[in-house]
N, C-alpha and C positions, 0 to 999 in steps of 0.2 A: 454313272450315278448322278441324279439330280440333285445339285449342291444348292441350290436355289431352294426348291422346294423343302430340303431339310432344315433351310434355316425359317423358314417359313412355317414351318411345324410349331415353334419354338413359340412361347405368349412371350418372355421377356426379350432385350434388345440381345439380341444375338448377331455374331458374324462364323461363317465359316473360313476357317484359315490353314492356308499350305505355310509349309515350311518346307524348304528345300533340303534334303538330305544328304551332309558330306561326310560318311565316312560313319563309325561307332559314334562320335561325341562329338561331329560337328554339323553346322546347318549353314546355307547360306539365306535367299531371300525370303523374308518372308510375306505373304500378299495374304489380302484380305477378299476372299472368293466372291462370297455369296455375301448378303447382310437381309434380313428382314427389314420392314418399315420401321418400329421403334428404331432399331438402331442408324439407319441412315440418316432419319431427320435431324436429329442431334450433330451428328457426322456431317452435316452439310451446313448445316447453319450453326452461325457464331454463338458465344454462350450471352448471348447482350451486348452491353456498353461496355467490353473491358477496357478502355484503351485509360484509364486513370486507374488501373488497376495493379499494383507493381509486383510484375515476376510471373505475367502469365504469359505464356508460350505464342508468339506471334500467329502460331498455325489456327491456334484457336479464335483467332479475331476477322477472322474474313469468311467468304460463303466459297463453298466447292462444292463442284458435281461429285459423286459418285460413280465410280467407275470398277465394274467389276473386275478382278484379276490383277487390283494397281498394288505398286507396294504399300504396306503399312505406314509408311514415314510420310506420307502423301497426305494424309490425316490425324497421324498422331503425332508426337512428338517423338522421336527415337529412345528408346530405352531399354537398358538392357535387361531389368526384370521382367518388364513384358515379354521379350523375344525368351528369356528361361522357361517362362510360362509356357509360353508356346510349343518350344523346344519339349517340354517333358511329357505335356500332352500328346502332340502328332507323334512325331518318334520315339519318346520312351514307352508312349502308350500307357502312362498314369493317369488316371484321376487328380486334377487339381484344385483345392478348393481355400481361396484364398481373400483378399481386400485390397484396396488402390486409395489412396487419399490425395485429393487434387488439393493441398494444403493452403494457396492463394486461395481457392473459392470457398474451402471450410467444406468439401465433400466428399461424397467417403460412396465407396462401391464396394459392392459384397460379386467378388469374384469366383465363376464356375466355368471349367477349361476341360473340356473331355474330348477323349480320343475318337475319330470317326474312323470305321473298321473298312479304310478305303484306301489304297495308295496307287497313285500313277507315276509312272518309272520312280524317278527320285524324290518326286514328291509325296510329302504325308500332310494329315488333314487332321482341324481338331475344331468342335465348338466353343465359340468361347461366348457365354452369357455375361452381360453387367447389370447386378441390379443396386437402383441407389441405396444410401442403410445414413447410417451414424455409428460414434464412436462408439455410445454406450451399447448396442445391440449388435453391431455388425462383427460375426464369427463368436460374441462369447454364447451363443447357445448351439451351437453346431458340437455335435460330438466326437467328430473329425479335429476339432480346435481345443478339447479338452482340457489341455497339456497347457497352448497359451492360457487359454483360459485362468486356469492357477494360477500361472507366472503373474499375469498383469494384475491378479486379484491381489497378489502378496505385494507388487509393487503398490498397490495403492494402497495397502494398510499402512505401509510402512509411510507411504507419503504424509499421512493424515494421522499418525499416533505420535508424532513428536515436534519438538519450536523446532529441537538443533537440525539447522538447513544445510549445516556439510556433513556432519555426521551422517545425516540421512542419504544424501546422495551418496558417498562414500559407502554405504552400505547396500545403496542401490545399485552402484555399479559394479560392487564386488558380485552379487548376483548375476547383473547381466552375462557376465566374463564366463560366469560358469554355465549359465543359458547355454551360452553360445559357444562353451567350452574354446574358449579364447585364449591366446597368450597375452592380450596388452586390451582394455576399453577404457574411453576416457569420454566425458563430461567434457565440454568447452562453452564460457559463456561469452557472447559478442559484445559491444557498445560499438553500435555504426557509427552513430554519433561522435563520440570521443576515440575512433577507428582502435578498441584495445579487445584484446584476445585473453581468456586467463583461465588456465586447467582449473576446474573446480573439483575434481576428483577423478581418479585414475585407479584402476587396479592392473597387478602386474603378477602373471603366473613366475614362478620360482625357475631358475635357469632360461629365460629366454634371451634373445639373441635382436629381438628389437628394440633400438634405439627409443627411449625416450622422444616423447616429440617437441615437448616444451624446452630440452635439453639442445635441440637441433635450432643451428644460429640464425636459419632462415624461420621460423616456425610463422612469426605473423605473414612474412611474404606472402606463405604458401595458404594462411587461412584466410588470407583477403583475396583469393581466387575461385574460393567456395560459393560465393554466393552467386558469381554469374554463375557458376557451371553447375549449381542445384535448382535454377530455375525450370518450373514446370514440373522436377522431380519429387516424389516422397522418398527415394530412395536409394543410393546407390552402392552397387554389386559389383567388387571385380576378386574373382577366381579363377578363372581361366585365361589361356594365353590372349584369346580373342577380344576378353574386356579388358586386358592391358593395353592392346594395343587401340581399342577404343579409347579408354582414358588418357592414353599418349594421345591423340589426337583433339578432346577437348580442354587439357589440360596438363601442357608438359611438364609446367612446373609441380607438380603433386607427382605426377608419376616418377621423375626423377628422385624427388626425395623419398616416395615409398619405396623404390626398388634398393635405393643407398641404404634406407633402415634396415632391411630382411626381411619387409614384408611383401607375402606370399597369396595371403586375402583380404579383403577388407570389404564391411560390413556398413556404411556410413551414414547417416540421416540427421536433417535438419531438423530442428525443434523450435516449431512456430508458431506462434498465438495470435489470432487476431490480424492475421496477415503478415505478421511482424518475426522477422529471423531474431528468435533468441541467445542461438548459440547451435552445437550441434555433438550427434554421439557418436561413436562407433565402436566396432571392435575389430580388432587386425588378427587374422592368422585366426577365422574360427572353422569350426565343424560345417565343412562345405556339402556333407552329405545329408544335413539336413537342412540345407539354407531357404525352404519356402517357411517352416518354421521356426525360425529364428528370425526371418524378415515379420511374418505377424506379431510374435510376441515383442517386438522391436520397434512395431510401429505403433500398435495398442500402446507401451508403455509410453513412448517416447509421447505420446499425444496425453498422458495424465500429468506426466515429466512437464510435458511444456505450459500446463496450466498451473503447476504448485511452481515453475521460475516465472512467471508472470506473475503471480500473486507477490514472491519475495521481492520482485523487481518493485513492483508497487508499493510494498510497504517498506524498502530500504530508500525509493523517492520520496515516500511523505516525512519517512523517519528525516531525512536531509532536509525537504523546506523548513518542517515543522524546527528543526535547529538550527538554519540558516538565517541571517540577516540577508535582505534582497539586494539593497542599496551597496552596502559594505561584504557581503561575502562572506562576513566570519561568523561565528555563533553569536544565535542570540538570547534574549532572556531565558528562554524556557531551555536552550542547552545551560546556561550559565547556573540555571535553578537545579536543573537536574545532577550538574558535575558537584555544589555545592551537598544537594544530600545524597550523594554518592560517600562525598567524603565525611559527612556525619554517620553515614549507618557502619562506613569501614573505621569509625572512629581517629580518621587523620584529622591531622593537627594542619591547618590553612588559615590563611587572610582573605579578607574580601575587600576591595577595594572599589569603591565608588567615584569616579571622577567625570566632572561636566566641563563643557567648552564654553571660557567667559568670552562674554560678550557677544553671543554666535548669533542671537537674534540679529542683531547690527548687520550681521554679513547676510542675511536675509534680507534684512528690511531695504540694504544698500545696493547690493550686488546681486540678487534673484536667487530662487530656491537652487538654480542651478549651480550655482557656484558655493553656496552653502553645503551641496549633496558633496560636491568636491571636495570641498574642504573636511568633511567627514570620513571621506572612502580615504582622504591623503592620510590622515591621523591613524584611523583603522592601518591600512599599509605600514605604516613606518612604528605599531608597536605591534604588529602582528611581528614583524620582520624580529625585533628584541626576542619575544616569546620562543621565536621555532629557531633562531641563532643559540639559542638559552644563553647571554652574551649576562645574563643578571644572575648566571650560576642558580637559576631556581627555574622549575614547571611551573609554568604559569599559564592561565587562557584567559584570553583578550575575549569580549563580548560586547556587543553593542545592544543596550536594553530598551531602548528609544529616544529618538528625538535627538538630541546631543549631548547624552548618558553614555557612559561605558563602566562596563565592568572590567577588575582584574583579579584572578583568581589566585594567589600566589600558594600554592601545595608544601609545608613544610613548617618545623617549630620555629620561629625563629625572633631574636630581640627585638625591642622596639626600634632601636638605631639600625639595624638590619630592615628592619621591614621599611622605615623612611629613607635607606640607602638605595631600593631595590627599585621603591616608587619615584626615587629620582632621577632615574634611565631613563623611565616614560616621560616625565617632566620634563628633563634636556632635549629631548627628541623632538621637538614640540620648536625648540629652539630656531631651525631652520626654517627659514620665509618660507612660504608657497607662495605659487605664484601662478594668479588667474590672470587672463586675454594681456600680461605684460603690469598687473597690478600687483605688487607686493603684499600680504598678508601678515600678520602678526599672533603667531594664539597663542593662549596660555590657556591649562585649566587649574581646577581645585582640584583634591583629591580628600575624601576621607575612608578613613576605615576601619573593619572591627576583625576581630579575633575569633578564632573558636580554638579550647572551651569555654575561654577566659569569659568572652564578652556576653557569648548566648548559644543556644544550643539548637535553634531549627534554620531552616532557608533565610523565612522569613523575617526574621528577627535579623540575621545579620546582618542581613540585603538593607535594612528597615534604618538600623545602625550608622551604615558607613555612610548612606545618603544624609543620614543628620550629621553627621560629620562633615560631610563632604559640603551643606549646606552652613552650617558653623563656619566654614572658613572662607565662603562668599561674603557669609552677615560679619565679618570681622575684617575683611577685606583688606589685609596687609600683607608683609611681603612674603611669610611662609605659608604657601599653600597647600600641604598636607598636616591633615590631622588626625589623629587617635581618635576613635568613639569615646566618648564619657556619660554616664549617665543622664548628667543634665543637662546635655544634648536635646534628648527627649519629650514626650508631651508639651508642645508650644499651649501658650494658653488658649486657642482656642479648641486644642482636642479636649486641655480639662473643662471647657466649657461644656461642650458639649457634653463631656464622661459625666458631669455633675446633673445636666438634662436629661440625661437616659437614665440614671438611677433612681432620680424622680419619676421621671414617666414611668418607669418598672413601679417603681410604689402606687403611684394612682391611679394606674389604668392607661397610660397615656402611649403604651402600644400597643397598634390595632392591625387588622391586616386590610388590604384591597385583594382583588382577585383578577388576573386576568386570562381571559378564554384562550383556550385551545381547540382547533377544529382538525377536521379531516379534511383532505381535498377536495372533498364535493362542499364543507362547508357546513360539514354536521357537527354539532357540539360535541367534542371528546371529553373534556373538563375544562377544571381551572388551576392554573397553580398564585399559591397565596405567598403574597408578598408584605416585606413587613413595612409597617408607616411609624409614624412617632411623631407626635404634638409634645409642645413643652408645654410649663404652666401656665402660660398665657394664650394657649390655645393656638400657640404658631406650627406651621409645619415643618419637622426639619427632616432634610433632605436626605434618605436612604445612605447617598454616596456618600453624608457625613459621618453619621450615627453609626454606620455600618463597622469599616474600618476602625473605630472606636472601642466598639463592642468587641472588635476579633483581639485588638492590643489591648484591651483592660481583663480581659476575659469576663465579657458578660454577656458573648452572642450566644453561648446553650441557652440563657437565658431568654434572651429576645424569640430564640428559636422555637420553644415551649410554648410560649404565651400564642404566638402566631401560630402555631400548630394546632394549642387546645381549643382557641377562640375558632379558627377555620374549620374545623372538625366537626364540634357543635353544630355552628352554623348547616355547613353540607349533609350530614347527618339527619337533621332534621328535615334538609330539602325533601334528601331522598325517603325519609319516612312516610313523607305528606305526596309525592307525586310518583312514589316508585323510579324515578328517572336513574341511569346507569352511569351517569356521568362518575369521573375521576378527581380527585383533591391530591395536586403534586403541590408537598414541602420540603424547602429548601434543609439540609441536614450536614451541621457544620463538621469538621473533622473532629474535633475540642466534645461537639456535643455525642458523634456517633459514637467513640471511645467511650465515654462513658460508662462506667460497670454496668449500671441499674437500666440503660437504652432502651433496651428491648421490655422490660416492666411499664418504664415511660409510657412507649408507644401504647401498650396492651391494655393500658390502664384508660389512656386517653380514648380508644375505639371503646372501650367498653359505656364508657360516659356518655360520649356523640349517637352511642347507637350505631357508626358508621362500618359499612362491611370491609374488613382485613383488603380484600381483593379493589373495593375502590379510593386505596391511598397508594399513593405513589411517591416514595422517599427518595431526592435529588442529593446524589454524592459525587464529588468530584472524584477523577481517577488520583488524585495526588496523595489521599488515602493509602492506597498501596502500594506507594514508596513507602511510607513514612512508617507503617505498622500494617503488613498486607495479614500478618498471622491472624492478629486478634483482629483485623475491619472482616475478614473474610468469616470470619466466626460468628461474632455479629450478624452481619448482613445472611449468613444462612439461618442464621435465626428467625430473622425475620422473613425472611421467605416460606420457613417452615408454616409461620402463621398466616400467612397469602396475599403477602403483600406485597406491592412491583417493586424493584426498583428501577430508578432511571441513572445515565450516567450525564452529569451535568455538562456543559461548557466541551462538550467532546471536541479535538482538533487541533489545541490550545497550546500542546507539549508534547516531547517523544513517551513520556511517562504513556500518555494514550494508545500509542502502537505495541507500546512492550507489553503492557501491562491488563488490556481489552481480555484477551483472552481467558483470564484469570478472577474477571467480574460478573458472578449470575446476576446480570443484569437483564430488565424486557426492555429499556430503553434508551436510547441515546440520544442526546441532543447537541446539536448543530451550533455553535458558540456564531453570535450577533454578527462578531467581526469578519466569521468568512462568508455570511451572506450579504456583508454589503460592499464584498468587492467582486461578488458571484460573477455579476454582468458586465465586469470592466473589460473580462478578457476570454479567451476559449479557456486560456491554463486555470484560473480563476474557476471556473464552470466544472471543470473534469475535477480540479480537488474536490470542489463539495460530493461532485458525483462519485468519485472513487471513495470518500466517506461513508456516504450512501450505501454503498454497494457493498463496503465491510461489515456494515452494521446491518446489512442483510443475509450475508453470509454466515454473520455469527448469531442469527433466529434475532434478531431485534425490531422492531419499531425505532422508526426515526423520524425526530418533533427538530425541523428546524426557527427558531428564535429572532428577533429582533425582523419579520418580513413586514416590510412598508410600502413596499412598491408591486404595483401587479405585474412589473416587467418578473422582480425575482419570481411571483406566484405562479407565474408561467413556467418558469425556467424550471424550480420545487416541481411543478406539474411533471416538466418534461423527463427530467432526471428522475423520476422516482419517489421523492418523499414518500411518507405517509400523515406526517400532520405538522401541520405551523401554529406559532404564537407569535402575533404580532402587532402593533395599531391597524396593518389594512383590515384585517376586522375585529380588530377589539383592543381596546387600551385597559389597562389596570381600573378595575371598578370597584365602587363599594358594594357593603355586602346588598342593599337592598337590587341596585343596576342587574347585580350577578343572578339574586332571585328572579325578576323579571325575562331577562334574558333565556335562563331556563324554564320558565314556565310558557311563553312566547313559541321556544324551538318545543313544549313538548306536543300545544297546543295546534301548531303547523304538522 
């Protein structure tokens, strides 16, 4: 028979292949006979540049001839799902219709193995076709794969119907186990990095007889030998006597501890995203008479598996920056903010303690920022150390909130001489010289602090508290450095200056708004968002940063918030009456004013006035909303959707509130908070946060406006990653309203 010519027949990359025939159920060489041209060229030649590529199979990186009748291992890499394939083909004489995933390259073959009706003494002979595919198409429309097909559809519902990420896998792998009618499958996730191994869910049939693996004293030994010996593999298969003895030979130590356990098969594969080993699955002691399906429905799942532990890996990384301090290592304001109304919504009873480092500029100004960083991370240490000894008989969390600020959170009801007992450990601690290049140091700090429920009942308010407190005992500067919050702490005279400013200006008109643009990346006008200004009565301006904070402590910012909304509105309103233009109007919408009963009338009332369409306003709310009252903001905010109007989510990035809490915002928008775009270009890590922000806020159907872009480097870098629109001076500063007319009759007239 012309074996040549048959693979020649064939349009896709085909080879014809012997396998040697030993016995009922065994085979020994197997060679690659014949091959058409598709398939040689690829076979001969390298796949590219891999050699920066980690985990791809040395065979694949260099050029070879082609030689008819050579072994398969000459050009492939040895494997023993391949040689089953083969095996069921030539000698069982099946039909086999299956997939391969080169998991380094990200490629996927859709595999077709048929028996050729030809045997020479001991050898038998089988087509084998590859043709390239992807994950989402390759085998779920074959009718042959039906069966996977369901499985991996049910694994992915269940991937994407719920947060809880053990629960769900625990329920994922209790399925697989029965997939694969298994006695033991288990989940394992890696940290190469930090070299740690950790069962994340395991199921175990009733009566069996295999050992635990996590249970077993060697377990990491033997999972830190996976990765060389899964290289080039999607898969690996030992049931038979002949792949134990393979497995002995690439890996004695696994084989030794599987045979000690009482397992008899095992089913195993890596779970990889992106190049990157996430961890790995398997199942021991499964249904060996169906093992081509059980390997599809295993590699299908395990490839949606390895993209929902990418994603959690992602957002358990941000959730950690975003509540790390860099410098110091321990929590910082926004964990300290979030542990604070944590314990206001479980209504525990806490202290919050504010404390700054005297004199610390000095060790700046004297010694270089580098020794000042020092003198920071030494203080962080030595009451991190108090806190996790709990040596002050109380839960406490240490937080560094900026600069040479700390926080201390102490959890519990407790006296006023108890709470100045507890903050005097930290005090004494402080005791000990440091000691930089051989120069002795000296710190002390102040401490103040407030109460809940005594003192006040939100974050802000406490936080607001302990720092006048803690500033009371600098401006008094004597020898007891902790103090109690007291009222008249508060309002220094010039916030009542100001409070007194802003109440005027609310009477005579004297806040107004500016506007500044928003574009696309090409540079098209999106909108404007209106920002609030305020003149006093002599026609001075005062400064946003002032009036603002003012406004939020007197409670007068729904106030400020109204006027700038109505006044903007109007205006845009009218734009669009006179020029048709589709431009957007985003206003800022404080927490104090979205609560509000009457909100949603406000709004409806104020569109009705301006003329301006539901659909071109865009209301700015922070996620910190729903900590604080997610029931009623979410009620709200669907209201106001009903009537068609965006919302955005303000300052995204800022807190872990943002990761928990995304998912649960019908939001169109998210924006980019100033501060991570201007450390975007300091560094690659810098660069992947904004981008991995990006990428969420596209995943969860969003628009994303990154804020404060000055630089064409960042405009570039927004280009590269993704955005969809900036606000920023490189093309637009906050204008008044006439600039903001011009500007869009200009872009409508271009």
């Amino acid at each position: 028979m012309d074996l040549q010519k048959i693979a020649d027949s064939f349009y896709e990359a085909t080879c014809i292949i012997s396998v040697q025939k030993k016995g009922d159920d065994g085979y020994g060489e197997i060679r690659l006979v014949a091959a058409n041209e598709k398939y040689i060229i690829p076979l001969e030649q390298p796949l590219g540049d891999l050699s920066e590529v980690p985990g791809i199979p040395d065979i694949f990186q260099h050029e070879k001839k082609y030689i008819p009748n050579s072994l398969y291992e000459n050009y492939l890499p040895k494997d023993l799902n391949f040689e089953d394939i083969c095996f069921r083909a030539a000698v069982k004489k099946l039909s086999v219709h299956t997939f391969f995933n080169l998991n380094d390259l990200n490629m996927w073959f859709e595999i077709f193995c048929v028996p050729v009706n030809y045997e020479k003494d001991d050898l038998c002979y089988c087509a084998y076709t590859a043709i390239p595919g992807n994950a989402y198409n390759v085998g779920m429309s074959s009718g042959k794969n039906s069966t996977t097909s369901e499985d991996v559809i049910k694994t992915c519902i269940k991937l994407n119907s719920t947060d809880d990420f053990e629960k769900t896998m625990q329920s994922i792998i209790h399925d697989i186990r029965l997939i694969c009618r298994a006695e033991v499958c288990s989940i394992m996730l890696t940290d190469i990095e930090k070299d740690t191994f950790s069962i994340i869910a395991t199921d175990r049939a009733e009566h069996t007889y295999i050992r635990p693996f996590a249970q077993r004293s060697d377990y990491s030994v033997v999972a830190r030998t996976w990765a060389d010996m899964i290289t080039g593999r999607d898969c690996l298969i030992v049931k038979e006597e002949k792949d134990w003895i393979y497995l002995q030979k690439i890996n004695q130590i696994w084989y030794e501890d599987l045979r000690k356990a009482n397992v008899n098969s095992i089913v195993f594969l890596p779970l990889r995203y992106a190049g990157e080993i996430l961890g790995y699955i398997w199942a021991t002691n499964f249904e060996t008479a169906d093992t081509i399906r059980i390997k599809e429905t295993l590699e299908l799942t395990t490839f949606f598996i390895s993209s929902k532990l990418s994603s959690h890996k992602m957002l358990e990384h941000l959730k950690k920056i975003s509540y790390t301090d860099r410098l110091t290592s321990i929590p910082n304001r926004f964990a300290c903010t979030d542990v604070i109304s944590y314990h206001i919504r479980t209504r525990t009873a806490f202290s919050v303690v504010s404390a700054d480092i005297n004199g610390f500029k000095s060790i700046n100004d004297s010694m270089g920022f580098e020794a000042g960083n020092y003198v920071l991370k030494e203080i962080a240490s030595r009451w991190t150390k108090i806190a996790k000894e709990n040596t002050s008989g109380t839960q406490n969390l240490i937080a560094r909130m900026g600069g040479d600020e700390f926080a201390i959170v102490i959890k519990g009801d407790y006296s006023e001489e108890e709470i100045m007992r507890i903050i005097s450990q930290y005090e004494e601690a402080l005791n000990k010289r440091v000691n930089i290049d051989g120069q002795d140091i000296f710190v002390t700090a102040s401490f103040g602090y407030s109460s809940y429920p005594e003192d006040a009942n939100t974050s802000d308010s406490l936080i607001s508290e302990a720092s006048a407190a803690m500033r009371e005992v600098k401006r008094l500067n004597s020898s007891n450095h902790i103090l109690h919050f007291t009222s008249d702490m508060l309002r220094p005279k010039r916030s009542l200056i100001i409070e007194n400013k802003l109440r005027t200006a609310l009477e005579n008109d004297g806040v107004f708004f500016h506007l500044q643009p928003q574009f696309d990346m090409e540079h098209k006008l999106y909108g404007f968002e209106a920002l609030a200004r305020m003149k006093d009565e002599n026609g001075d301006f005062i400064s946003p940063g002032e009036f603002i904070p003012v406004a939020e402590k007197v409670g007068l910012v729904d106030k400020v918030d109204t006027v700038v909304f109505r006044k903007a509105a109007l205006f845009v309103g009218s734009i669009i009456k006179n020029t048709a233009s589709e431009i957007v109007l985003s206003v800022n919408v404080s927490v104090r004013h979205l609560m509000k009963k009457d909100f949603p009338e406000e709004v409806q009332n104020i569109l009705r006035e301006s003329g301006m369409p539901a659909s071109s306003l865009e209301l700015e709310i922070t996620e910190s909303i729903m900590i604080e009252s997610a029931d009623k903001a979410l009620k709200c905010i669907d209201e106001l959707r009903k009537m068609g109007i965006n919302i955005a989510i303000d300052d995204f990035g800022t807190g872990y509130s943002s990761l928990s809490y995304l998912n649960k915002f019908p939001a169109n928008l998210l924006k980019i908070d100033k501060s991570f775009i201007d450390k975007m270009n300091e560094s690659d890590f810098s660069k992947q946060y904004v981008a991995a922000i990006i990428s969420i806020g596209h995943i969860m159907g969003f628009k994303v406006i990154s804020e404060g872009v000055e630089e064409d480097t960042q405009l570039e870098t927004l280009k590269d990653i993704g955005c969809d629109l900036i606000q920023g001076y490189i093309w637009g500063k906050p204008m008044p309203a006439e600039q903001a007319e011009k500007l869009i009759t200009d872009t409508e007239a271009d």
